[in-house]
N, CA, C and O atoms as a Tinker XYZ file with bonds, in Angstrom:
   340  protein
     1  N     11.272000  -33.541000  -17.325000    73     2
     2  CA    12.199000  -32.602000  -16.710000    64     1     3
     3  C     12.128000  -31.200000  -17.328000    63     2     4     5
     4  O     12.032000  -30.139000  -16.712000    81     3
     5  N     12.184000  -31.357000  -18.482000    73     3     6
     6  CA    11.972000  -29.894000  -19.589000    64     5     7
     7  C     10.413000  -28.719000  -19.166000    63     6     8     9
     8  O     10.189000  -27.517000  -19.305000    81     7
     9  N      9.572000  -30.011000  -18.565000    73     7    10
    10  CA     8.499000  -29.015000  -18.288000    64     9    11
    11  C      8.164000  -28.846000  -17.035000    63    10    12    13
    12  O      7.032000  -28.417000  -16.812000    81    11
    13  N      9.236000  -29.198000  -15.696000    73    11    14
    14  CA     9.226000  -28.721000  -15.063000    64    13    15
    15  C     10.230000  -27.475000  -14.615000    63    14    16    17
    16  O     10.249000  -26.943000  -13.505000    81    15
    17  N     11.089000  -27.135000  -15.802000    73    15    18
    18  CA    12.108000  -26.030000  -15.652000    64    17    19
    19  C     10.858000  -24.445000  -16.231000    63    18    20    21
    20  O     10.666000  -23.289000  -15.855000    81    19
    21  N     10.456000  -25.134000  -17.030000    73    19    22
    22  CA     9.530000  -24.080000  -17.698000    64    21    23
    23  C      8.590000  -23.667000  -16.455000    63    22    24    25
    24  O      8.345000  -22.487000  -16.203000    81    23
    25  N      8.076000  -24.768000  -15.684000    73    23    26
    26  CA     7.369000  -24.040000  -14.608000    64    25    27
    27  C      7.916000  -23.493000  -13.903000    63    26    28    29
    28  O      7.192000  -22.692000  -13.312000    81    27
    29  N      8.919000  -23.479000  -13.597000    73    27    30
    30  CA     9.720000  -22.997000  -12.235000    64    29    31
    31  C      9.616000  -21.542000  -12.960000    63    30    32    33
    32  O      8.907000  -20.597000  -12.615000    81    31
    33  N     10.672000  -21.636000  -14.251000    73    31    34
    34  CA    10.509000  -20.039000  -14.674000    64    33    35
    35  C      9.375000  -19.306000  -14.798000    63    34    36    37
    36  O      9.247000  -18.139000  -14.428000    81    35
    37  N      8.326000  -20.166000  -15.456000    73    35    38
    38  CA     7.328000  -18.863000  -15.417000    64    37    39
    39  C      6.562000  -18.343000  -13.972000    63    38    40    41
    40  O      6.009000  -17.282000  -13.683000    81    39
    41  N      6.836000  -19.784000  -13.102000    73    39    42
    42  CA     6.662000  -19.086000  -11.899000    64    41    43
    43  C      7.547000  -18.034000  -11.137000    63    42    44    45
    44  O      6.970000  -17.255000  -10.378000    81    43
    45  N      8.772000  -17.967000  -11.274000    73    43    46
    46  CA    10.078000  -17.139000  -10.874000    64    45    47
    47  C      9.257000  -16.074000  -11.459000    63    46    48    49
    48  O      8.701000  -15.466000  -10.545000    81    47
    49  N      8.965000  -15.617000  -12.576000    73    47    50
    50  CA     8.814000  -14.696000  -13.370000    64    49    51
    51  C      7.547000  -13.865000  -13.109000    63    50    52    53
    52  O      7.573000  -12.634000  -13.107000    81    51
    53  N      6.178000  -14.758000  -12.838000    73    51    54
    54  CA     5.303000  -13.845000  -12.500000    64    53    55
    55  C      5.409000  -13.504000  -10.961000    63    54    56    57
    56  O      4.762000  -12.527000  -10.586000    81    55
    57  N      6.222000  -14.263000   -9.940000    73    55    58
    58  CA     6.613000  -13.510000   -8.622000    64    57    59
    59  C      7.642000  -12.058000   -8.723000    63    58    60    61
    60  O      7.672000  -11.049000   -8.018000    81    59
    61  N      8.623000  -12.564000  -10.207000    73    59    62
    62  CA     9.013000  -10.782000  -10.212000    64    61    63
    63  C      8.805000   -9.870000  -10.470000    63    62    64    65
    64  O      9.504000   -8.872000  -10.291000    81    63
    65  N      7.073000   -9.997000  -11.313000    73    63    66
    66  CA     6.900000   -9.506000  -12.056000    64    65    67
    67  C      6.000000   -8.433000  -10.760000    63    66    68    69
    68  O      6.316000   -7.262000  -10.549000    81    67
    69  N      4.883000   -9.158000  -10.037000    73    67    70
    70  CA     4.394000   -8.691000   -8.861000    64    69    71
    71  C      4.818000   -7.725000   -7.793000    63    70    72    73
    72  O      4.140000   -6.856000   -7.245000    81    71
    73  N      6.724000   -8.218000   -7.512000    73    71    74
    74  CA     7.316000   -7.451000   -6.821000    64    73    75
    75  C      7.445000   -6.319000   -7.049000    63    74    76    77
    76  O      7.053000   -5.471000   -6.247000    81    75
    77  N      8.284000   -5.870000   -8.708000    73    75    78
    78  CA     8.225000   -4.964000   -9.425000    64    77    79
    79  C      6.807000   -3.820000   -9.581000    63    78    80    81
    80  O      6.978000   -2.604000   -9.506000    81    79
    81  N      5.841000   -4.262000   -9.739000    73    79    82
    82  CA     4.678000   -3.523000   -9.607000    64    81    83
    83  C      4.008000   -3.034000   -8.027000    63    82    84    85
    84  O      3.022000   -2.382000   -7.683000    81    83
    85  N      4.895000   -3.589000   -7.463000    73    83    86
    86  CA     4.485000   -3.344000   -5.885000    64    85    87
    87  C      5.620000   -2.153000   -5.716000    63    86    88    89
    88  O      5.251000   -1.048000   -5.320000    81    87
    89  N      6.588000   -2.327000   -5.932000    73    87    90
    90  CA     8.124000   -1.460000   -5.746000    64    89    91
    91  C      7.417000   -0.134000   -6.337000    63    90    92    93
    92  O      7.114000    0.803000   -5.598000    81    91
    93  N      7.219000   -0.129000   -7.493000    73    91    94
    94  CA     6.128000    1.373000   -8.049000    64    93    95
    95  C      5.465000    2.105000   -7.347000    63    94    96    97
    96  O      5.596000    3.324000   -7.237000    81    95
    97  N      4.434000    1.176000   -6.631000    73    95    98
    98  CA     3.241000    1.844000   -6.244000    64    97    99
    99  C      3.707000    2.410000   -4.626000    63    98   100   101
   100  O      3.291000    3.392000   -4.012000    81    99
   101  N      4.862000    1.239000   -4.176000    73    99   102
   102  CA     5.329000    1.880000   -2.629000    64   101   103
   103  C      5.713000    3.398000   -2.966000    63   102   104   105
   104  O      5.105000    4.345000   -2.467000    81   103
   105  N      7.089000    3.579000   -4.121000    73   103   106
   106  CA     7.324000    4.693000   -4.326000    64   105   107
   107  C      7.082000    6.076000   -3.824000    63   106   108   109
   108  O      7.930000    6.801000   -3.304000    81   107
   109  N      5.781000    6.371000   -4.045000    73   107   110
   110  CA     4.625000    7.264000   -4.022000    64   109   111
   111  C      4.145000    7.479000   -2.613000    63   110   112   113
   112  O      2.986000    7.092000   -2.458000    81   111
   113  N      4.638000    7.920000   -1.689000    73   111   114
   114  CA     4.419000    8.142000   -0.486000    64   113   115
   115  C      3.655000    9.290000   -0.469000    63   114   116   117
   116  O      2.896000    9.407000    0.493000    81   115
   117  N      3.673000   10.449000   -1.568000    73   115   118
   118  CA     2.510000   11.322000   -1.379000    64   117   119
   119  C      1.561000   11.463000   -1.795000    63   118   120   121
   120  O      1.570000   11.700000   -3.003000    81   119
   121  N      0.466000   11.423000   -1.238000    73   119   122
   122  CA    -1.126000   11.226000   -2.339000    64   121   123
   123  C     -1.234000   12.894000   -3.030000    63   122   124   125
   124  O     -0.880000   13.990000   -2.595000    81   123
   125  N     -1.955000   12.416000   -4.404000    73   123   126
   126  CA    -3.002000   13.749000   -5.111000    64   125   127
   127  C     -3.091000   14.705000   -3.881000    63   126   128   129
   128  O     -2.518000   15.788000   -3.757000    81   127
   129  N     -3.979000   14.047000   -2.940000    73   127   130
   130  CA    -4.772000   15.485000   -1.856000    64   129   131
   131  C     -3.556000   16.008000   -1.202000    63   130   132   133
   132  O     -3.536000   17.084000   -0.605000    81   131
   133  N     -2.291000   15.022000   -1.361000    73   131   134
   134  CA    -1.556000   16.046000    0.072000    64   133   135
   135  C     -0.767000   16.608000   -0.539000    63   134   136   137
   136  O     -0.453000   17.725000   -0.128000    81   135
   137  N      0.055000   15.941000   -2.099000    73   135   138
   138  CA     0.569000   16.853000   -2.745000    64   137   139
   139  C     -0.648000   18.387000   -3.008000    63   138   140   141
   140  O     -0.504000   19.522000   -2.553000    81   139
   141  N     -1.496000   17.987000   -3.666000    73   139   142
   142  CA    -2.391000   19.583000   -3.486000    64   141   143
   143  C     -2.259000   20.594000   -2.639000    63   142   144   145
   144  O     -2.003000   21.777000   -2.860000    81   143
   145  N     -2.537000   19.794000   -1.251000    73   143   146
   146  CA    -2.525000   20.873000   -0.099000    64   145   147
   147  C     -0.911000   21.524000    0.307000    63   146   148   149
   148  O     -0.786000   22.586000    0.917000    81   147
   149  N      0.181000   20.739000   -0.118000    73   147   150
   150  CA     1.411000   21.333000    0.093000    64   149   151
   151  C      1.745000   22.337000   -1.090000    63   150   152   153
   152  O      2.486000   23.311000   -0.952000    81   151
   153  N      1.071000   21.960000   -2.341000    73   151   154
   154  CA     1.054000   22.922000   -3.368000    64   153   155
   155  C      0.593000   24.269000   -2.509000    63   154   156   157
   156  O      1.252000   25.251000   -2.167000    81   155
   157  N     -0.718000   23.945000   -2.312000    73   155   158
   158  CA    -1.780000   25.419000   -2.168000    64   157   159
   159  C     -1.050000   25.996000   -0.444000    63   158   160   161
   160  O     -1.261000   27.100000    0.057000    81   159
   161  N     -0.480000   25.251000   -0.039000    73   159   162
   162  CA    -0.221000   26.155000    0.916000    64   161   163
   163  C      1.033000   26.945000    0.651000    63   162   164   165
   164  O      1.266000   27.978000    1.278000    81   163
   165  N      1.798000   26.496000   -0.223000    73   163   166
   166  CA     3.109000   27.755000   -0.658000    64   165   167
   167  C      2.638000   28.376000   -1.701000    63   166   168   169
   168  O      3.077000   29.520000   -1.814000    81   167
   169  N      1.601000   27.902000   -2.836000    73   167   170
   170  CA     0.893000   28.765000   -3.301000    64   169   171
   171  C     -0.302000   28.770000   -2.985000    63   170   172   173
   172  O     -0.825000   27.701000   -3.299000    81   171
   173  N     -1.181000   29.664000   -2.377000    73   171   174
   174  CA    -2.331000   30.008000   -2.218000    64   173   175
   175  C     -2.701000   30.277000   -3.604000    63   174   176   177
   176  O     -2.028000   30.800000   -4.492000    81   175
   177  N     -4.232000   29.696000   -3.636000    73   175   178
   178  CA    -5.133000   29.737000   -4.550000    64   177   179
   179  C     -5.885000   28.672000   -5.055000    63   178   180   181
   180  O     -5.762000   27.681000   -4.336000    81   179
   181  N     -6.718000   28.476000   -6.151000    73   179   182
   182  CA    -7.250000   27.421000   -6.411000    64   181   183
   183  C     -6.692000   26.464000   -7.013000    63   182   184   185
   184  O     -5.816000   26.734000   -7.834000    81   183
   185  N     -7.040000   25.159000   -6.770000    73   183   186
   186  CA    -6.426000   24.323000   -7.595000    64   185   187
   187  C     -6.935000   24.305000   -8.622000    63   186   188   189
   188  O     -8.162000   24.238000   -8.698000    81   187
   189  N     -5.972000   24.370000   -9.961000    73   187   190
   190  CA    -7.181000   23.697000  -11.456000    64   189   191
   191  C     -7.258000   22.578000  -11.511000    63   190   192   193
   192  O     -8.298000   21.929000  -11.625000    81   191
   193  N     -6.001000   22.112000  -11.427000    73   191   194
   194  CA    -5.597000   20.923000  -11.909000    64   193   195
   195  C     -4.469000   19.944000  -11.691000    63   194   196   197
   196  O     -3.331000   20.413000  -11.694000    81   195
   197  N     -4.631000   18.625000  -11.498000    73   195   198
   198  CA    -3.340000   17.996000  -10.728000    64   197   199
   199  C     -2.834000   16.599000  -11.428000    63   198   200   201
   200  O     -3.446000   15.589000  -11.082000    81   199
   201  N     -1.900000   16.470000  -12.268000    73   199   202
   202  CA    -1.184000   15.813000  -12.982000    64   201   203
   203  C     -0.326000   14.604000  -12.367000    63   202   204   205
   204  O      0.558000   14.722000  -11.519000    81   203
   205  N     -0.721000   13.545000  -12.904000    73   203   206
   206  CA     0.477000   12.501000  -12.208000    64   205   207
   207  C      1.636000   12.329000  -12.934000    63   206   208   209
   208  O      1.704000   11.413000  -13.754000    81   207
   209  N      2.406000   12.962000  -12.777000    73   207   210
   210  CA     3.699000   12.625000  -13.420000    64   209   211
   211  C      4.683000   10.879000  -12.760000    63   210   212   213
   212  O      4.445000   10.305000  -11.697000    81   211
   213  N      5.189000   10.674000  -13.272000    73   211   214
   214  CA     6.443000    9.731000  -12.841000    64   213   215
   215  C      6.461000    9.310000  -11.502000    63   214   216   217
   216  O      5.764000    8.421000  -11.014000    81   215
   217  N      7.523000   10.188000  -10.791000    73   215   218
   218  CA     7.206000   10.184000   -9.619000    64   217   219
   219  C      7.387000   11.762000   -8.981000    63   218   220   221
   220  O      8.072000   12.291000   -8.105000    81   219
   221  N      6.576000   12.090000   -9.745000    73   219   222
   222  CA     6.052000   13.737000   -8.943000    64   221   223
   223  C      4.469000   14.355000   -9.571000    63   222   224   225
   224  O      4.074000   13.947000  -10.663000    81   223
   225  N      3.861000   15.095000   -8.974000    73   223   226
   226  CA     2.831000   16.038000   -9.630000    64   225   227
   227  C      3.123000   17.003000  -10.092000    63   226   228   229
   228  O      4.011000   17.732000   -9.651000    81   227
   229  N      2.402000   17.235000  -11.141000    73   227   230
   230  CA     1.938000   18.866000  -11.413000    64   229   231
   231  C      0.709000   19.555000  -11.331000    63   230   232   233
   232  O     -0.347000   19.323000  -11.920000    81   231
   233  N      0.987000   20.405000  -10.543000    73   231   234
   234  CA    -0.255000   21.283000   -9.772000    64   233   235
   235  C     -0.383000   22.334000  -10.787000    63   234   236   237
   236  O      0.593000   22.567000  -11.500000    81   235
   237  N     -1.596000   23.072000  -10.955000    73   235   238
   238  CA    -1.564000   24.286000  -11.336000    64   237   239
   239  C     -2.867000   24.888000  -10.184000    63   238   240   241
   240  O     -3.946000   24.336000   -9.972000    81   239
   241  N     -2.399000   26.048000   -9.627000    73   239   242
   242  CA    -2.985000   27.068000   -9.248000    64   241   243
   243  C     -3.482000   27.967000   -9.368000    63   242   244   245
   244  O     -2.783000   28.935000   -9.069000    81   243
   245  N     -4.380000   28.174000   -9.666000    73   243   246
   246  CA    -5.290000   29.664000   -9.654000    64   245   247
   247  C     -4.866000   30.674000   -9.229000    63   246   248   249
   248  O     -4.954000   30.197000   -8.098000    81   247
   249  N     -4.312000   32.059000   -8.971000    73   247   250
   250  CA    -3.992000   32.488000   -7.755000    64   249   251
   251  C     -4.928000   33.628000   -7.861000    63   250   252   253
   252  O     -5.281000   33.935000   -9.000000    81   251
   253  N     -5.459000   34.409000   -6.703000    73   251   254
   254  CA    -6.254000   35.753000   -6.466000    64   253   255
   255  C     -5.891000   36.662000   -7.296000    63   254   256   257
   256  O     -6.882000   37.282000   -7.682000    81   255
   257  N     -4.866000   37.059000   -7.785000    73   255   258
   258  CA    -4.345000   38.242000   -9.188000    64   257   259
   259  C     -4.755000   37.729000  -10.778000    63   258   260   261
   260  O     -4.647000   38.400000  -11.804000    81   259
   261  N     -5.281000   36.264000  -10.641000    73   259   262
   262  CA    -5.598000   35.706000  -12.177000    64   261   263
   263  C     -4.412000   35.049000  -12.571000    63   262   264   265
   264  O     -4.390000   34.578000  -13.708000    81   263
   265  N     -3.442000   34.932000  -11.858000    73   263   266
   266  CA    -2.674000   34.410000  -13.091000    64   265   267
   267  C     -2.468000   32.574000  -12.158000    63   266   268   269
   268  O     -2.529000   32.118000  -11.016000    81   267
   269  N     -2.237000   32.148000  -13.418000    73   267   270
   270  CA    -1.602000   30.403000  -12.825000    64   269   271
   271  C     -0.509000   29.746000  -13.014000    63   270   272   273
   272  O     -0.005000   29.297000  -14.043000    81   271
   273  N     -0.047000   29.721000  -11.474000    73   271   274
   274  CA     1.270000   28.881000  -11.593000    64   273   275
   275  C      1.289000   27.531000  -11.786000    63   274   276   277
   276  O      0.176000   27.160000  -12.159000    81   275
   277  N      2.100000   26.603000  -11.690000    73   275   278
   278  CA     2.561000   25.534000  -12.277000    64   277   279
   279  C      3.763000   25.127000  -11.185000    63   278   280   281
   280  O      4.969000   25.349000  -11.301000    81   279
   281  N      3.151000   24.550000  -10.231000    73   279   282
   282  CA     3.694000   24.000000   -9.005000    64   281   283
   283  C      4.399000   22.332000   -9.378000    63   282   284   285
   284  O      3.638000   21.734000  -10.138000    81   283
   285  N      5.689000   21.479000   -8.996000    73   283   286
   286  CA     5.759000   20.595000   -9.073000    64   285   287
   287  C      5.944000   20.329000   -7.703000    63   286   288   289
   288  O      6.648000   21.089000   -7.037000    81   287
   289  N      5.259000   19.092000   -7.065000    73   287   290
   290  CA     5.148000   18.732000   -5.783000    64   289   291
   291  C      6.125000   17.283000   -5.898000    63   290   292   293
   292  O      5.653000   16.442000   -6.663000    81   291
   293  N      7.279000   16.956000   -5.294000    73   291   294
   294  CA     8.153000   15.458000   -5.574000    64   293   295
   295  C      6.653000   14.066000   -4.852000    63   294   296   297
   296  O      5.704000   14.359000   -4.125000    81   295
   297  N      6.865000   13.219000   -5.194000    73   295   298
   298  CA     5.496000   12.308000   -4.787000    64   297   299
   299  C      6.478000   11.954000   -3.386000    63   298   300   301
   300  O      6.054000   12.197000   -2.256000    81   299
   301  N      8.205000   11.189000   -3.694000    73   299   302
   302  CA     8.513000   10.731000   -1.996000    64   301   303
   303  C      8.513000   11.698000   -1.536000    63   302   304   305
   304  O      7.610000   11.734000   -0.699000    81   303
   305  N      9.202000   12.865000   -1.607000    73   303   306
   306  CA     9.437000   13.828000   -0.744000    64   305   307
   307  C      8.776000   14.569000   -0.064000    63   306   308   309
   308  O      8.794000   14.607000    1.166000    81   307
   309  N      7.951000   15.413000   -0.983000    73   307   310
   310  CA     7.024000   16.106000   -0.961000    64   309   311
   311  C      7.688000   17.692000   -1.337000    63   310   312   313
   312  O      7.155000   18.801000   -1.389000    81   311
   313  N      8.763000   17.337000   -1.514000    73   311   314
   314  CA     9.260000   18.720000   -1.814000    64   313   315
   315  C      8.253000   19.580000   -3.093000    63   314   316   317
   316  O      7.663000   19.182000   -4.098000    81   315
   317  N      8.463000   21.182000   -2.322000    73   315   318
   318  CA     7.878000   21.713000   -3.785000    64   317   319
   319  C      8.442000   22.772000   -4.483000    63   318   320   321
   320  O      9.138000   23.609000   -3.909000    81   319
   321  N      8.181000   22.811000   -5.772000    73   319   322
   322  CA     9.017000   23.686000   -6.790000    64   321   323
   323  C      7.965000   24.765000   -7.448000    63   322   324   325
   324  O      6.777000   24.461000   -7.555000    81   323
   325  N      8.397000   25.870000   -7.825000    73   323   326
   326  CA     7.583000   26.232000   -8.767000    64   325   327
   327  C      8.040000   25.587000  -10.361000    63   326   328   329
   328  O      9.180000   25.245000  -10.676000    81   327
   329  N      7.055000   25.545000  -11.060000    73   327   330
   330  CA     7.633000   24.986000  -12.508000    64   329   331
   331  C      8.361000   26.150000  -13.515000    63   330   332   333
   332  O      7.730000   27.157000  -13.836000    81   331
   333  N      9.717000   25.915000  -13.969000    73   331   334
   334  CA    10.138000   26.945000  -14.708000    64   333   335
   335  C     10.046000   27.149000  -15.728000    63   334   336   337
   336  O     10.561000   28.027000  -16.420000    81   335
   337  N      8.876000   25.778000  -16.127000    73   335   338
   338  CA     8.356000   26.676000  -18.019000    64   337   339
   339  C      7.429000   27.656000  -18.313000    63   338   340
   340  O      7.280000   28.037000  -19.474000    81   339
């Protein structure tokens, strides 16, 4: 009886464990490329570089004057920010 409670749990356990890692990855409704392109289209310029944060990116942009901003794009939303550091 004792070692069929142990199975049950470790089976309970690696089914929550699965769910949980699935719940993450749904999260993320916006990819790298589209966060990019919603970056570069409120800021025009090049991309340098694109950061996976949590659940948002950080973009940095090139822009035509030389200087680079620091765009945060939300991953559900897609909302975008400039970064204020």
């Amino acid at each position: 009886m004792p070692a069929t409670r142990v199975l049950l749990l470790a089976t309970a356990l690696l089914f929550s464990a699965v769910s949980d890692a699935k719940d993450v990855t749904d999260k993320a409704q916006i990819s790298r490329e589209q966060a990019a392109a919603l970056a570069q289209q409120r800021y025009p310029g090049k991309i340098v570089k694109v950061q996976t944060e949590q659940q948002r990116y950080r973009i940095r942009v090139l822009q035509a004057d030389g200087r680079v901003v620091t765009v945060l794009v939300d991953g559900q939303s897609g909302r975008v920010q400039r970064d204020g550091n």
